[in-house]
RONURO-118844 format. One record per residue (C-alpha): y, x, z. Coordinates in pm, whole numbers, padded with zeros to 5 digits, always signed. Layout:
<rs>
YXZ/...
</rs>
This chain:
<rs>
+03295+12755+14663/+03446+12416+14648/+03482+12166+14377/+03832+12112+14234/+03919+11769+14341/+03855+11440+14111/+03578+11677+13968/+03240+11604+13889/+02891+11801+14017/+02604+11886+13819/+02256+12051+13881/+02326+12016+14239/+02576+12204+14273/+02813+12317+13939/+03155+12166+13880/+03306+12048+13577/+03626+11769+13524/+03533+11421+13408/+03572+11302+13038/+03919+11327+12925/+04074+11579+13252/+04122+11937+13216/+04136+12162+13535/+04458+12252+13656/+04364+12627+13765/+04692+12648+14012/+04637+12350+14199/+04283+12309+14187/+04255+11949+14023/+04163+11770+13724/+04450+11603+13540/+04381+11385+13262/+04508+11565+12914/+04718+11296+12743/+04945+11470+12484/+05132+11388+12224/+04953+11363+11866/+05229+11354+11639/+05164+11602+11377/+05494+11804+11288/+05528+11970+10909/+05854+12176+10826/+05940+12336+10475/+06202+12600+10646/+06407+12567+10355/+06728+12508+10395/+07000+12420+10091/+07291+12474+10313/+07394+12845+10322/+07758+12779+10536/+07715+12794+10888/+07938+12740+11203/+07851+12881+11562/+07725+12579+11739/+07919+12656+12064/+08240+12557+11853/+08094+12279+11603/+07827+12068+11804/+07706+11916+11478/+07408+11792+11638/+07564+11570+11886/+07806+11455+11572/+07554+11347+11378/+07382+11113+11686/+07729+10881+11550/+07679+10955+11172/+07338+10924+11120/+07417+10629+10874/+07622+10414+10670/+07583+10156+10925/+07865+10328+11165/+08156+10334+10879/+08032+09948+10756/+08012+09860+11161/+08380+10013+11197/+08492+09888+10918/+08397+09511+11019/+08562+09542+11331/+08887+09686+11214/+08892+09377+10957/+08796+09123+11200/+09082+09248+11410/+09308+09221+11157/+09274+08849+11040/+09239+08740+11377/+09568+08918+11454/+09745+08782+11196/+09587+08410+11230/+09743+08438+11576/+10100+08504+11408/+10021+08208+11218/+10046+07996+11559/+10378+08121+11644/+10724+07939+11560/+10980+08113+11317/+11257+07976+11454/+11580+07883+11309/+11794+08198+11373/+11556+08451+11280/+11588+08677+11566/+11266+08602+11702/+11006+08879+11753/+10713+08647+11612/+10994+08591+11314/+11013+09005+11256/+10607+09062+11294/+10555+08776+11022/+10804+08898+10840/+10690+09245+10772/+10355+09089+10791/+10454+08940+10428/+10637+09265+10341/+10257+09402+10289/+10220+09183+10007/+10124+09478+09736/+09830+09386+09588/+09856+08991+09533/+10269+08978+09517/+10221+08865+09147/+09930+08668+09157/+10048+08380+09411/+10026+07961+09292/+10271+07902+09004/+10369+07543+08877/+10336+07493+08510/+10590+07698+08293/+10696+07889+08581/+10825+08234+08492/+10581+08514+08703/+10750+08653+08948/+10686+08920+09257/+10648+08699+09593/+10527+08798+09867/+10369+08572+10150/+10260+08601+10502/+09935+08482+10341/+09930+08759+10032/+10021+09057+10321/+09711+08943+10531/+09476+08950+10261/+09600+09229+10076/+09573+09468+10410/+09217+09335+10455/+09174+09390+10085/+09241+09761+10171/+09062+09783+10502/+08781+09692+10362/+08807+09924+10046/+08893+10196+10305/+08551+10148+10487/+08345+10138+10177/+08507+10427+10034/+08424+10590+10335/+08040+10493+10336/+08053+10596+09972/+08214+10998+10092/+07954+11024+10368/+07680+10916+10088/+07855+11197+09878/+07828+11414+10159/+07501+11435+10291/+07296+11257+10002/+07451+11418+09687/+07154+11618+09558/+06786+11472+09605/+06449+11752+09553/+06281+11735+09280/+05873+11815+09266/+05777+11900+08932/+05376+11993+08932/+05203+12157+08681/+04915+12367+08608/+04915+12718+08675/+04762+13000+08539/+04637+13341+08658/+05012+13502+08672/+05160+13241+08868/+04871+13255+09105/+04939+13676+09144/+05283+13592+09219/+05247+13459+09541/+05233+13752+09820/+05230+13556+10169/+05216+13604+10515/+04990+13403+10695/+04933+13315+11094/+04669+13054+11229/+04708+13006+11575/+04342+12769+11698/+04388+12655+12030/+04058+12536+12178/+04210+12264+12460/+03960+12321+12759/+03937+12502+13137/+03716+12820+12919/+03788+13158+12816/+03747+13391+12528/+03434+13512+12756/+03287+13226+12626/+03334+13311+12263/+03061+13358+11976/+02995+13447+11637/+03361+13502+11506/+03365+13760+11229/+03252+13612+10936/+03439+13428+10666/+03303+13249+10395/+03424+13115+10072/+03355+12916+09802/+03098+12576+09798/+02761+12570+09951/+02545+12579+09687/+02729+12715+09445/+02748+13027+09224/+03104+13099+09362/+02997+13087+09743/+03043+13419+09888/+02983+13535+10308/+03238+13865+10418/+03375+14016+10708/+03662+13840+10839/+03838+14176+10864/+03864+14195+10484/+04105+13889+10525/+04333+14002+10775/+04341+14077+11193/+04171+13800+11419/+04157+13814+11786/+04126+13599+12076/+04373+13546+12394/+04353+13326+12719/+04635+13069+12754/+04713+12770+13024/+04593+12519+12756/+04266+12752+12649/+04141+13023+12472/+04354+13040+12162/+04223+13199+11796/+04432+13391+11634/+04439+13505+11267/+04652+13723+11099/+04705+13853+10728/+05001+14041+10596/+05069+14043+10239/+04749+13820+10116/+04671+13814+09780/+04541+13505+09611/+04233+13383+09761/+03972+13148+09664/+03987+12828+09684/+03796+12724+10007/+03730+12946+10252/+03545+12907+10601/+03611+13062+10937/+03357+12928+11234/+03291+13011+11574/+03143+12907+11915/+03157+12905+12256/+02857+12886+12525/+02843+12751+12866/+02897+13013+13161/+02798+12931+13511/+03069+12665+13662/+03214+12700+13342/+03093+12487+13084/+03163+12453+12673/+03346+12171+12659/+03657+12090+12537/+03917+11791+12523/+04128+11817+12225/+04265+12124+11966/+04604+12234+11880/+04691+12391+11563/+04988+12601+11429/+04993+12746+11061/+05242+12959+10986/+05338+13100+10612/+05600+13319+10469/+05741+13521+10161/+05618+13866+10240/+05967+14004+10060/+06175+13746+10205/+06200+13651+10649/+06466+13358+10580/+06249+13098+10511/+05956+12964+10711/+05660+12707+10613/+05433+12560+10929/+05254+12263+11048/+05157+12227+11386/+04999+11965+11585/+04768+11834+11880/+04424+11655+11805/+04248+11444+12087/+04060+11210+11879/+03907+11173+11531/+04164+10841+11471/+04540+10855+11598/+04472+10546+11694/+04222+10591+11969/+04367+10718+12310/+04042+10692+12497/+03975+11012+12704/+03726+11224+12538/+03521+11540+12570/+03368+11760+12268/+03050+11920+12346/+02736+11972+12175/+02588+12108+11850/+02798+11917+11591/+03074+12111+11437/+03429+12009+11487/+03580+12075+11124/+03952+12129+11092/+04112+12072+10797/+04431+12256+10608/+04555+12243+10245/+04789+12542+10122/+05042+12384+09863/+05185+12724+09635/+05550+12615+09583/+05814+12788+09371/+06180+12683+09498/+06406+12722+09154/+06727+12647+09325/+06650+12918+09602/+06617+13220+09306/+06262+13138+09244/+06149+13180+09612/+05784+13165+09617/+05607+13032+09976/+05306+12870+10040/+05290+12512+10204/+05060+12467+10450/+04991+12076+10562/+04749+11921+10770/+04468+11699+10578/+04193+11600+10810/+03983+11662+11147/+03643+11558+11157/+03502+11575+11548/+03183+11671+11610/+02970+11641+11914/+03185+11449+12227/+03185+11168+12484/+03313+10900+12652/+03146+10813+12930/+03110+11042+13234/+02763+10973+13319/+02641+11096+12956/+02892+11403+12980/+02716+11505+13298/+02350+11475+13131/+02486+11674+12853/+02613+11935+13128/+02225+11974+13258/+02077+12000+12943/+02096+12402+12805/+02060+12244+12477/+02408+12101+12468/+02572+12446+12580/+02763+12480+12292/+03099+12376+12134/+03123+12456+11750/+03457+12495+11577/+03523+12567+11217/+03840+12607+11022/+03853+12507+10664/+04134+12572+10457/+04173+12489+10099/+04370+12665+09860/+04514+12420+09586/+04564+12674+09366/+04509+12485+09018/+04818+12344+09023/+05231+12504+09133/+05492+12254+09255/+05805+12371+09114/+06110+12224+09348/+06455+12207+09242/+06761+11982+09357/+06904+11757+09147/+07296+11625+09177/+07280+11227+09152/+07675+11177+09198/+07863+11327+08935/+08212+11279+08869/+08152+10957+08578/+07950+10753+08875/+08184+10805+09154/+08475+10693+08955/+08231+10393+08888/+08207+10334+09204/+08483+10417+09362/+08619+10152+09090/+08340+09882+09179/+08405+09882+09543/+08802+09803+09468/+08736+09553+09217/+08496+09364+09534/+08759+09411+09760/+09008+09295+09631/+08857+09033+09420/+08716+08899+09809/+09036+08780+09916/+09168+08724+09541/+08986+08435+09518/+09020+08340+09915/+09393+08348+09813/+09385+08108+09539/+09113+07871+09720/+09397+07856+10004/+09703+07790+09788/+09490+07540+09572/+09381+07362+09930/+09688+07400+10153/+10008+07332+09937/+10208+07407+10241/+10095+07801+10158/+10269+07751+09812/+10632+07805+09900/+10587+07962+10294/+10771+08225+10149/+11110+08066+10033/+11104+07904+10409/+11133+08249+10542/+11344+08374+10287/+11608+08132+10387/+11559+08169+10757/+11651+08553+10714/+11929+08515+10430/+12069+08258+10695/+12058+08554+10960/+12224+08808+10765/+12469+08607+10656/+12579+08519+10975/+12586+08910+11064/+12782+08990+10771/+13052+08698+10864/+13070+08826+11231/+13178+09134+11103/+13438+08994+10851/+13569+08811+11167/+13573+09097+11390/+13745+09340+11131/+14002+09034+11035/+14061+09025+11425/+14121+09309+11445/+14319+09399+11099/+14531+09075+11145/+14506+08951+11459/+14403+08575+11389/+14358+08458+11644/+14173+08125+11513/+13857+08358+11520/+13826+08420+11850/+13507+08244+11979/+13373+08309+12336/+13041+08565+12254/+12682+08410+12315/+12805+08087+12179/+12816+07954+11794/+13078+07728+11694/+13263+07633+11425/+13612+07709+11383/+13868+07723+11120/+13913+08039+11000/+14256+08223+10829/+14130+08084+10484/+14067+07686+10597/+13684+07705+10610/+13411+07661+10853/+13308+08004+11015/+12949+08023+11201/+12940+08276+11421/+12881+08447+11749/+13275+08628+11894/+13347+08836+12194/+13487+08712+12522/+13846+08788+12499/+14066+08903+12268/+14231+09272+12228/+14576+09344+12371/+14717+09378+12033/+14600+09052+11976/+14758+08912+12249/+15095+09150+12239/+15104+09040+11898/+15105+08661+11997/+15383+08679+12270/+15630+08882+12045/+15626+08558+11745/+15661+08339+12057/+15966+08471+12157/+16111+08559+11858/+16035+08191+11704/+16196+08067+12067/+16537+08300+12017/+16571+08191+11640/+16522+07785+11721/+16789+07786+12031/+17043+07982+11809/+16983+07764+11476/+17031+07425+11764/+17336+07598+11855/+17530+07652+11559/+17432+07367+11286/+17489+07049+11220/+17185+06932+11098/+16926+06864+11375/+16629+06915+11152/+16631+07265+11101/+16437+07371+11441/+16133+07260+11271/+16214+07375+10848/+16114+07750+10811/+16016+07823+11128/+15770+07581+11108/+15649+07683+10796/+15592+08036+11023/+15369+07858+11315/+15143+07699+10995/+15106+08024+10818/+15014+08226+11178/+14784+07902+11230/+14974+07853+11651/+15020+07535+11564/+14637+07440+11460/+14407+07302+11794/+14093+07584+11789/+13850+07296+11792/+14027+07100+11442/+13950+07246+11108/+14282+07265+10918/+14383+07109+10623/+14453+07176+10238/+14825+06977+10286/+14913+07234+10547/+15031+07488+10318/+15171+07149+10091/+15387+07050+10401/+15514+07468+10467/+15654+07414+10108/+15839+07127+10150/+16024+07218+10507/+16118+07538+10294/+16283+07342+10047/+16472+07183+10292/+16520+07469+10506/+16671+07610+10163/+16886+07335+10062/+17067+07346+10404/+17167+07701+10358/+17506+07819+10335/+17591+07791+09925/+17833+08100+09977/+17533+08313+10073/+17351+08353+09731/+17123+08643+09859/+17029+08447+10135/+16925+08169+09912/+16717+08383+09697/+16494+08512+09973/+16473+08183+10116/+16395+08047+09826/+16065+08272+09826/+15876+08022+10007/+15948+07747+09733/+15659+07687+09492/+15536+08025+09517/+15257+07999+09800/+14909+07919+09590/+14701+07690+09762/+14381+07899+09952/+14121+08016+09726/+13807+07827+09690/+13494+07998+09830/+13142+07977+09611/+12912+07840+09891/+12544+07839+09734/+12240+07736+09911/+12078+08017+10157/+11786+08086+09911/+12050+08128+09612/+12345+08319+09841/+12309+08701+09756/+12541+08966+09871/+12771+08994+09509/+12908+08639+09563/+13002+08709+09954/+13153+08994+09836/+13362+08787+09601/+13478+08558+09860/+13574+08800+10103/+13769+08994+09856/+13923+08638+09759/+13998+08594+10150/+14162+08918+10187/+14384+08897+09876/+14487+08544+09981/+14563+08672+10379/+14766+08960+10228/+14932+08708+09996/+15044+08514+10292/+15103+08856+10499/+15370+08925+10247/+15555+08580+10198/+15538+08583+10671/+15721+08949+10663/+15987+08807+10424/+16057+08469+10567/+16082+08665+10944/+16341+08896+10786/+16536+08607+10670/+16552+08438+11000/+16636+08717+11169/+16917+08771+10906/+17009+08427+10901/+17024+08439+11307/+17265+08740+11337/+17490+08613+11068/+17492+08272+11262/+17615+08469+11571/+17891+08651+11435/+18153+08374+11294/+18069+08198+11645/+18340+08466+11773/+18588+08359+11493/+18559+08007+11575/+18364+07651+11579/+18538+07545+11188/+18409+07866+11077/+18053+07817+11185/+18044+07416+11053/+18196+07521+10649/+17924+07765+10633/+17612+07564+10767/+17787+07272+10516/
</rs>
């Protein structure tokens, strides 16, 4: 029969693997054994009784992203990175003068977030406190709040998943407590190696107690519990079972052997362990510890081989625990202490003498498990947030945020007195805006209402034109004008046209084509150029050509005289407007003005309808003695 391959020969003509390489039975080669020596413990408890079907919550891959604080503080910093840089960006941009701007509106409502510092901005001496807000309070104060958010949200998680901590409270025990614990136990000895359980020896006994001692004792391992071996890939594998074990002393001993076989030697390279405990009246919960040993020290990784008369001593320590917060659940704890190697090499060339001598044949293993039974740890959970510290907190972290960019407010007012009054700038710049909306609908509904056709401005364009009332209007008109407007326009025309040839006709006097009709073409405001503002004496000057319009009336006509006379004295000068600055300009004095405006226009609307229906009067009465004869016509114009 052949060797496997990288195997070594002894006595002529035996195999065995090299120091450190186990035999791979399925593909007939030595592979070096290099495992993984991390030693795993696990209470089984769990304090969390809710659970969710992990095919619908995959809290496992959810808590890869919220393993930490760091990921809310890491967000957090981001979002409020983004933020000032965002808004230091706005800070390039030009307001403009009209306000219509898109980089006007963002910094605008940028300032509109102004809630937490609105009251707290730079105030000259013996200024009265009032709410501002700034494009400089609304950054801070939504960075204030971002970063509140994020730390409020570290603080939940904290909540969350750290709320309770365990609490080990050890003290003696006595002979009841001890008679308490009924446990299940499993050890599970897994001898790492290319032998068999035909090379076991001498398993059966168990000993307990000290060496030495009055208390040292040798039984049958059957008066423990079951114990058997079995044949695995990695080795023959020891396993002991008891069910229902009542206290024990507190060492005991369990040792065995194994012997060399032809072409299949005692020798071993490393041990594997897995303790398992558990409430006999309770299968929920689960204690273990499990591991790999290669070496004596975790920190060697040289390959190595155990063989020879020198025990290899593994040691365990069985914890009795009593779990208050889980109804008094009583387990036993089993944890890994120590492994002390026995007889093993590292060379090749001394493994193979070892191999030829008889002497060697053996590999010793022995299981030592201590039973800490003086003393009980008593576990219970203990809540470390209650309702008094997270309002503390939850207070502590708004007080740092927003005292942060408090005092990065008042360091940049202090610094920058351009930040003082940024507000009033803007304040104007949109009072100016609405403004000019509100008097481009006054316009529209006055061209509209009355037809005036001074308003009419080309649209896209601002200009400044006289307006019904004598002042300067700002502001942005349609193309055009509506054909009432315009139907309106051509009917005065001709009517002012009829009454001036038939009043040139029949009087004397040449200077009546230019007394009351004239006082009509101020009033309409025909007579005005669109690109002259008109003038106070305007409505002065209608006055007078109606007092001479009057005294050149017929005296027999007292009825005549009495409307005419309507125009005499009675026509108030136009109203004058309150014009404030932009910042002082609210809406209650444009609504005074406008309401001033319309009663003046309807004033005026009144005195036009009764001066037309005395020239129209005036004009058929002028017609009808024409018929009679020309002295007729000249006694009654005298």
């Amino acid at each position: 029969m052949s060797c496997p391959s990288k195997s070594i020969v002894y006595n002529g003509s035996q195999c065995a693997c090299p120091v450190g390489y186990l035999l791979n039975r399925t593909a007939n080669i030595c592979e070096l054994f290099s495992p993984d020596s991390t030693i795993a413990t696990d209470s089984g408890v769990d304090y969390y009784t809710i659970s969710f079907p992990a095919t619908i919550f995959e809290f496992d891959s959810l808590k890869k992203f919220t393993q930490s604080q760091a990921l809310f503080l890491e967000a957090t910093l981001v979002m409020l990175l983004s933020w000032l840089v965002f808004c230091l960006f706005l800070r390039f941009t030009k307001l403009g003068n009209d306000g219509r701007s898109i980089w006007f509106k963002m910094r605008w409502w940028v300032s509109r977030l102004d809630i937490s510092f609105a009251t707290r901005h730079w105030l000259e001496d013996q200024k009265v406190v009032k709410k501002r807000k700034t494009e400089l309070g609304g950054t801070f104060s939504i960075a204030s709040w971002i970063l509140f958010i994020g730390l409020f949200a570290a603080l939940l998680y904290q909540i969350i998943w750290r709320r309770t901590i365990e609490v080990h409270n050890v003290r003696a025990s006595n002979a009841p407590d001890i008679a308490a614990f009924v446990t299940d136990m499993e050890f599970n000895i897994t001898t790492v190696s290319s032998m068999s359980c035909s090379n076991l020896r001498d398993l059966g006994t168990l000993v307990t107690g000290n060496p030495g001692f009055i208390d040292y004792r040798a039984v049958p391992l059957s008066s423990f519990g079951n114990y058997s071996c079995q044949n695995t890939s990695e080795g023959p594998t020891i396993i002991l079972k008891c069910q229902g074990c009542q206290p024990i002393q507190d060492n005991f001993y369990i040792s065995w052997q194994f012997t060399d076989l032809p072409n299949n030697p005692a020798a071993a390279v490393g041990f594997q362990f897995n303790l398992t405990t558990k409430n006999h009246y309770s299968n929920k919960h689960v204690s273990f510890v499990t591991g790999t040993l290669k070496n004596g020290s975790s920190f060697d990784d040289r390959p190595v081989t155990f063989r020879g008369n020198s025990t290899n001593i593994l040691k365990f320590n069985l914890f009795p625990r009593i779990y208050r917060n889980l109804k008094d659940l009583r387990i036993i704890q089993p944890l890994f202490h120590e492994f002390v190697p026995g007889s093993h090499f590292y060379d090749t060339n001394q493994l193979k003498t070892s191999l030829a001598n008889s002497n060697d044949g053996k590999l010793n293993t022995t299981l030592f498990v201590n039973f800490l039974s003086a003393y009980v740890v008593e576990v219970n959970n203990q809540n470390i947030m209650g309702p008094v510290s997270f309002l503390a907190d939850l207070g502590g972290l708004y007080c740092i945020s927003i005292g942060i960019f408090f005092y990065l407010l008042v360091q940049c007012e202090y610094r920058i007195k351009k930040l003082r009054n940024e507000d009033s700038v803007m304040r104007s710049i949109r009072n100016r805006r609405k403004a000019l909306e509100h008097w481009e609908k006054l316009r529209k509904y006055v061209m509209y209402t009355w037809g005036c056709n001074t308003l009419e401005d080309k649209y896209n364009n601002s200009t400044a034109g006289p307006s019904c009332s004598g002042r300067m209007l700002h502001s942005f008109s349609r193309k055009g004008s509506t054909r009432r407007q315009e139907s309106r326009d051509v009917q005065i025309d001709l009517s002012r046209k009829a009454n001036l040839t038939s009043i040139s006709k029949k009087t004397a006097v040449p200077e009546t084509k230019s007394s009351v009709p004239e006082t009509v073409v101020n009033i309409e405001g025909k007579a005005h150029d669109r690109d002259e503002p008109p003038q106070k004496n305007e409505v002065v000057g209608s006055k007078d050509d109606g007092n001479q319009q009057s005294g050149r009336s017929s005296v027999g006509n007292s009825s005549q005289l009495e409307a005419l006379s309507l125009t005499n004295g009675i026509i108030p000068p136009p109203p004058t407007l309150e014009l404030k600055d932009g910042s002082e300009m609210d809406m209650s004095d444009i609504q005074k003005n406008l309401k001033s405006l319309y009663e003046y226009n309807f004033m005026l609307r009144e005195k036009f309808v009764a001066t037309q229906s005395l020239l129209n009067e005036l004009a058929t009465k002028s017609l009808s003695p024409a018929k009679n004869g020309d002295t007729g016509n000249s006694k009654q114009f005298k």
